[in-house]
N, C-alpha and C positions, 0 to 999 in steps of 0.2 A: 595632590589629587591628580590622575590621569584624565585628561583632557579629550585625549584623540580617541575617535570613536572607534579607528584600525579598519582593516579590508572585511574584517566578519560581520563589521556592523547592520544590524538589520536582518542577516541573514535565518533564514526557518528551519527548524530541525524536528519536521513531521516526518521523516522516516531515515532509516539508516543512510539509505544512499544520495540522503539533502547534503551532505559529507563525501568527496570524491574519496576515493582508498589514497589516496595520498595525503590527503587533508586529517583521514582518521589515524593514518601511523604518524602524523604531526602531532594530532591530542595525544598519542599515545605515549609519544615522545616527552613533550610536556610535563603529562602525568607523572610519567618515570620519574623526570627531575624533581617536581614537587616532593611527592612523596619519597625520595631520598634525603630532600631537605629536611624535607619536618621529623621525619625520623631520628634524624644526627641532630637536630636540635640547634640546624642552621637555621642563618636568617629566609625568610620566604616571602620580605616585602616585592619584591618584584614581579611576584606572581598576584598580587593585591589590587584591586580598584579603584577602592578607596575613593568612591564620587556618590557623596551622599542625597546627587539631585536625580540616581538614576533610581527607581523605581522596579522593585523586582514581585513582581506577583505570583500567589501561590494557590490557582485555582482547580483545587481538587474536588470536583466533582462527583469522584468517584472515592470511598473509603480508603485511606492508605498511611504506614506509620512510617515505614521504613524510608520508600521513598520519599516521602514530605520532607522528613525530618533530615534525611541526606540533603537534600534541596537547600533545607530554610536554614542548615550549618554552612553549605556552601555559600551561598549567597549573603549569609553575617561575615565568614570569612573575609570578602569581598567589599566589606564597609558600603554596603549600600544598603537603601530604602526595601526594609523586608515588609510588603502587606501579606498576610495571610486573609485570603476571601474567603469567609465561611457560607457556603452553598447552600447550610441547613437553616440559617435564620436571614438570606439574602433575599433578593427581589425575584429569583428564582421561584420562589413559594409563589407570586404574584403573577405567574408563568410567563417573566419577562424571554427573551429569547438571550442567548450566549452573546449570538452577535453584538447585541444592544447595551449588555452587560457589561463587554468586556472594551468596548466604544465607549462609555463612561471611565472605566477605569485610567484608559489608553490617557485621556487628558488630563489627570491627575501629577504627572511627573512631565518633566521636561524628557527624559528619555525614558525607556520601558521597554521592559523585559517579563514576559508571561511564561510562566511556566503550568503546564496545564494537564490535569488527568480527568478523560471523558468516557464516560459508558459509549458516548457517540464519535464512530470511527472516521477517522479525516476533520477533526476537529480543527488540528492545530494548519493541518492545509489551507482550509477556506479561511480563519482568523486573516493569516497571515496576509490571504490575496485580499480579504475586503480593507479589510483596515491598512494594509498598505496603502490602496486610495484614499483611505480616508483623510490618512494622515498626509498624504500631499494636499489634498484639497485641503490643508486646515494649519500645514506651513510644520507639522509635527513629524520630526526625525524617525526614520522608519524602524517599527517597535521588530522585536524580536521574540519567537516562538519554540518555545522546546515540547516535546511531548514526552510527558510523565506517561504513556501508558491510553489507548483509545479503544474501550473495546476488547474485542480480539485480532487485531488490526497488528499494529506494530508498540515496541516499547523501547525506541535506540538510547536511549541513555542507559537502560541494562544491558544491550548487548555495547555500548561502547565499554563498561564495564567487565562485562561479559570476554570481548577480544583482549583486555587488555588484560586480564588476570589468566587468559590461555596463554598469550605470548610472554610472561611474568614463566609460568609453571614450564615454558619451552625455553626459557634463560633467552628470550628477544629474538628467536631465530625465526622469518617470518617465513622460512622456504615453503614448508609444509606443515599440516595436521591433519591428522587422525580423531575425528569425537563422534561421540554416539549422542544421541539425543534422545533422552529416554522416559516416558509417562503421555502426558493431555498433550500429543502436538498437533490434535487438531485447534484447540482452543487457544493454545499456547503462544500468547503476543512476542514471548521473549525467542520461543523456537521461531516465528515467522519474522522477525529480524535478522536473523542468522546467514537465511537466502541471499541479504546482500552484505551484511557484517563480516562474513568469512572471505570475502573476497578479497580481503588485506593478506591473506596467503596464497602463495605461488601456485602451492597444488593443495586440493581438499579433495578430504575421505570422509565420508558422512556415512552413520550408520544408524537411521532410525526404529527404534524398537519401541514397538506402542503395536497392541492389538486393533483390530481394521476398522474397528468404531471411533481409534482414536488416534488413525495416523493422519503422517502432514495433509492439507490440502492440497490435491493437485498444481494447484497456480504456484506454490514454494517449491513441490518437486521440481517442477516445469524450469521455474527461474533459478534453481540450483544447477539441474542439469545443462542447462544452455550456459550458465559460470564455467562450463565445464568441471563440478563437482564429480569423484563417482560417488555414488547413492547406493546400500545396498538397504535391505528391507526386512524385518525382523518382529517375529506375532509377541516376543516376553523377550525375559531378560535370560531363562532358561537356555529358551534356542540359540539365542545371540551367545552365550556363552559354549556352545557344542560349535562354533565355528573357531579356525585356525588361527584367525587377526583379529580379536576383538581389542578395540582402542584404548588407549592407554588413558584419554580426557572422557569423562563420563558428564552430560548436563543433563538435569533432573527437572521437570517441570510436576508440578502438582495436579490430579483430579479438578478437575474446575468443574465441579457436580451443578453449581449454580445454573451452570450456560447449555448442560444438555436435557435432553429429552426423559419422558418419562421411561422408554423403552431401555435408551441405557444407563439409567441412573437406579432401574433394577437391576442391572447387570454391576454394577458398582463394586462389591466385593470379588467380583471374579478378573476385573480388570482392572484393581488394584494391586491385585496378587501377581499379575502378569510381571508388572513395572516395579515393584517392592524388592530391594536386597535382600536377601534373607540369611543367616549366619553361614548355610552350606555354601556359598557364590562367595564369599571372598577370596578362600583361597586359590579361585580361577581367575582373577582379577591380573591384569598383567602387571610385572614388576615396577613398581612405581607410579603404577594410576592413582590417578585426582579423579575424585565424586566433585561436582558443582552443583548450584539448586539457586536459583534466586533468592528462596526464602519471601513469604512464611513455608515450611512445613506444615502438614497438617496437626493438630497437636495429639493426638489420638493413634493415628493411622498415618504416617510418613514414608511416603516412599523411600527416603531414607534412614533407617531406624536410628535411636540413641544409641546406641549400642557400639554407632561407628563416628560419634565427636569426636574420642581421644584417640580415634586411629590415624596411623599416617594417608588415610583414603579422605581426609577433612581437607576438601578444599575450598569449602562454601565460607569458612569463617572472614579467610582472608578474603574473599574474592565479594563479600558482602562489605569489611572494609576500603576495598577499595574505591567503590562507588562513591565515597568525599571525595577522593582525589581528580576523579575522572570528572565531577559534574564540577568542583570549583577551575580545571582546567577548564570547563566545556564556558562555564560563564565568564571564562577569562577570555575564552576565545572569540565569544559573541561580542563583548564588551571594550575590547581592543587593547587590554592587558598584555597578550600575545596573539604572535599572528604577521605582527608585520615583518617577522623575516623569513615567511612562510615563501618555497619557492618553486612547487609543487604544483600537477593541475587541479585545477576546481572543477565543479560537473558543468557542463554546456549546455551553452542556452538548447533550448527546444526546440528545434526545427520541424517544422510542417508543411514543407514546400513539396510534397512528393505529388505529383499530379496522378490522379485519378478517375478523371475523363479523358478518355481516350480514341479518337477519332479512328473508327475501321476501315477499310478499305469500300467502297460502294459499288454494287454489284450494277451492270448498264440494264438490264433485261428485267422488266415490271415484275413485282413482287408477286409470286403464283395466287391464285384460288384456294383457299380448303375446300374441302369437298361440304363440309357445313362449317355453321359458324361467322367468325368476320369474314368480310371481303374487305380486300386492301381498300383503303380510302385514294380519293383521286387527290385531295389537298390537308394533307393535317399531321398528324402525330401517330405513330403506332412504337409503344411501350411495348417490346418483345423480351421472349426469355425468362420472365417472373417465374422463382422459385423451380430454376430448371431441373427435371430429377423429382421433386419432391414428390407428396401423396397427392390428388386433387382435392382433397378437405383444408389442405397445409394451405395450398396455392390459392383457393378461392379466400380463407384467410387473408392471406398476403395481398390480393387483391386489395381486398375490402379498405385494410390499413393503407396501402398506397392512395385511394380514393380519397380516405379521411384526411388524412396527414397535409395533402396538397388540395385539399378543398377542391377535386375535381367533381364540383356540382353542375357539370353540364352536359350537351346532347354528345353523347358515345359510348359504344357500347364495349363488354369485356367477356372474356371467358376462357376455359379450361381446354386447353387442346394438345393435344400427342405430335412432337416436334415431328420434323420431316425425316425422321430414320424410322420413327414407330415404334421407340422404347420407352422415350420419355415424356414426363408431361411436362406443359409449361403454361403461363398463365401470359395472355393479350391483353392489352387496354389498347380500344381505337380512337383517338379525339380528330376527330373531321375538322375541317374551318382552321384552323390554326397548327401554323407548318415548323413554330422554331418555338425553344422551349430558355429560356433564359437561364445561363450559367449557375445560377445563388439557389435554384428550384431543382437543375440534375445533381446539384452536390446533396441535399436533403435525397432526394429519389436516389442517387449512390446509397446513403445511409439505409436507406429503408429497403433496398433492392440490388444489394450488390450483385455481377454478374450482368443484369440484364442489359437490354440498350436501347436505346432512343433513334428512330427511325423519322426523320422530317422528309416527309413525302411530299411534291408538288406532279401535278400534272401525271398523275401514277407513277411516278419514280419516287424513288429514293436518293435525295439528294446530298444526305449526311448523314451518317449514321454514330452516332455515339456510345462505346461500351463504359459500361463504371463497374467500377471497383471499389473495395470499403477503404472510405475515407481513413485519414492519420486521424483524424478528431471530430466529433460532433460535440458543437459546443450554441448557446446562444438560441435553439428553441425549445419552445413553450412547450411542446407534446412529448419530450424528451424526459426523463427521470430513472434515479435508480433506484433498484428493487431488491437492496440489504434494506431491514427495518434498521438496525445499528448504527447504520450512515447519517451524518450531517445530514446529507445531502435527500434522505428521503422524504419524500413532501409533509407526510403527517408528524415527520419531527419538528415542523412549524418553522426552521431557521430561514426559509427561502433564499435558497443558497441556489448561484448560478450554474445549473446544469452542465456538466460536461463527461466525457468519455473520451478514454485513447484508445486504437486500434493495438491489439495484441494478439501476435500471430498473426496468421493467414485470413482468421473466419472468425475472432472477438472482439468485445472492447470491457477494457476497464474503467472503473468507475475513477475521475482523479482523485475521489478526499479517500474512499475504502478501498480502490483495489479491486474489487468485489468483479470476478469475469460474468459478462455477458453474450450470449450470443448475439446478435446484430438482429435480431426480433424481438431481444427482452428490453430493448433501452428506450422503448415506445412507452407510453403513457395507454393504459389500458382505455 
């Protein structure tokens, strides 16, 4: 029995990049050896567990055959403790919460490993961080998280799948690739892994072909393009095929009719057809291209017809068998099977030290008069620059919520005024009586009002002046929520999960368990 827990232990794999690109050409490596082994019908104890006190959970939430059943072979592989949690006759019925559910389970084994697929995205994020405390508070070895699939969110154990069956069809060559990604890649959890699974290649060529209702979301082009991917963009498989370079790796995602709208799930047949082979398009296919698909197929209506199993374009069969290999690597990796001759970087902690208050220079000469409106205060506070630019419905808005947010319920007055050039408008708050504004209160006010700045006036001067800028993170208040219904993290999915957002870009933030961008006025609590 393997004893040592190894450097992976504990470690969360709620999205591809919980894996540094060195860490993932290790599993890949791994995998290679395995699956050579068992193939030639050598031994493959070394790549074994075999510690029947660890605990491997199988909480699918969400209906699924393939991957389960990939899962709950890897994980017997592995001689450990397989529970299969059934969702359908569990405490769930009883509308226990996940958190609480999977807090039960966690004390069940001496160590534990969850493997988890959630309609709600950022699942296996928040598990990881709560129960991480938990289990220190309670003396319990830190449990480990895989995500089977959240949502429309991410699904990395099919793209670790996914890379390792492209660089398989490229004989291990990781310089470069060329693939298209082709059908639902708005929907598509396995195409929106891709944005950070491909980065185990030197150089990427992405060619997305999905008509406009059902290409990537901006936030995957965005993070492909700043990988330095090039991207090009393509309405069917028609057009894509009348260009000079069409790829040679073809990935296929299915219709996800479930997750859209009424408006395009009448359009259903026309944008099926877009994304569909059809017998005239193979012989434009370039010499030696691979079709991929996750799998299922649709059984009716498949983007990729029968018609092409027995051709040499099947690249799905094998590439659907390889997902034993990748996820018994991946629970070896967690598990401490392999790993400790790992000598590669891992992802870096998270730094949030970037200062965003920022002290301006202060002008000697009394803050002028407007002609109406405030008058400077002789001792207080003047919040200038709110929503500089905007419309005056925006900014009286903006106001209102700065008001709310910081409970400023006291004697001062606000309002809408045309800055000192006379193009733009911009929104005041005067607070008289009190001249300095406490640290912990302009980091919220950054949040809620990037841009503007913080004026501590005594004696009608301006004695300091403070600009802000959007924080790295809002994290830890109450007024704060995101606004995916799909997320852990939105309030009426009941998990009371602790609010946070990271700055992305210049002018958003993302939500940490979904991702989901915001602009820096949606992260408010209505």
């Amino acid at each position: 029995m393997t004893s040592n827990p190894g450097r992976f232990a504990g470690r969360n794999i709620s999205v591809v990049r919980d894996l540094s690109v060195d860490e993932q050409r290790y599993l890949y490596q791994q995998a290679r050896r395995l699956k050579q082994a068992m193939l030639s019908g050598e031994n493959v104890d070394e790549f074994r567990r075999l510690d029947a006190d660890l605990g491997a959970y199988l909480v699918f939430l969400e209906d699924s055959t393939r991957t389960k059943e990939s899962f709950r072979n890897a994980a017997k592989f592995h001689g450990v403790k397989v529970n299969d949690f059934d969702a359908k006759s569990s405490s769930f019925a009883k509308k226990e919460t996940i958190t609480d559910t999977i807090r039960m389970l966690y004390g069940y084994s001496s160590r534990s490993l969850f493997i988890v697929r959630s309609r709600l995205e950022g699942t296996c994020t928040w598990l990881h961080r709560v129960l991480t405390q938990y289990g220190h508070n309670a003396g319990l070895p830190q449990p480990s998280f895989i995500n089977a699939g959240d949502g429309r969110h991410e699904h990395p154990t099919q793209e670790f799948l996914d890379e390792f069956s492209f660089l398989e069809q490229l004989d291990w060559n990781d310089e470069e690739i060329h693939v298209a990604l082709v059908g639902d890649l708005f929907h598509g959890r396995t195409v929106h892994s891709k944005a950070d699974g491909l980065r185990i290649f030197r150089r990427v060529k992405v060619d997305l072909v999905a008509p406009g209702d059902l290409q990537l979301p901006p936030y995957y082009r965005q993070k492909m393009e700043r990988a330095g991917f090039i991207v090009r963009e393509f309405d069917s498989i028609d057009d894509y095929l009348h260009t000079d370079n069409p790829a040679p790796l073809w990935y296929f995602t299915r219709l996800q009719l479930e997750r859209m709208g009424d408006k395009v799930r009448d359009r259903a047949d026309q944008l099926r057809y877009a994304v569909t082979v059809r017998p005239e398009h193979t012989p434009r296919f370039p010499s030696g291209a691979k079709l991929f698909h996750p799998l299922p197929r649709h059984g009716s209506q498949p983007t990729i017809p029968h018609f092409l199993d027995a051709t040499p374009l099947n690249g799905w069969d094998v590439q659907s068998m390889n997902g034993y290999f990748t996820r018994i690597a991946l629970i070896g990796l967690l598990t401490g099977v392999i790993g400790n001759d790992f000598s590669g970087y891992s992802p870096p902690e998270e730094s949030y030290d970037e200062e965003f208050l920022i002290d301006a220079p202060v002008k000697s000469k009394p803050k002028p008069n407007f002609k109406v409106g405030i008058k400077p205060v002789e001792h207080g506070l003047v919040i200038d620059h709110i929503g500089l630019g905007d419309d005056p419905r925006t900014i009286w808005d903006h106001i209102e919520k700065i008001r709310r947010i910081l409970d400023l319920n006291c004697v001062s007055s606000h309002g809408v005024y045309k800055g000192h050039s006379g193009r733009n408008h911009k929104g005041i708050i005067s607070i008289p009586g009190e001249s300095t504004m406490d640290e912990s209160r302009m980091k919220i006010l950054a949040a809620i009002a990037p841009n503007a700045t913080v004026n501590m006036v005594e004696e009608g001067r301006v004695i300091r002046k403070v600009r802000l800028s959007m924080p790295p993170r809002v994290y830890g208040l109450d007024s704060i929520a995101c606004k995916n219904p799909d997320c852990i993290a939105f309030p009426e999915n009941g998990e009371f999960v602790e609010q946070e957002f990271v700055r992305y870009g210049s002018d958003a933030f993302v939500c940490r368990y979904c991702e989901k961008p915001h602009t820096y006025r949606e992260i408010w609590r209505d």
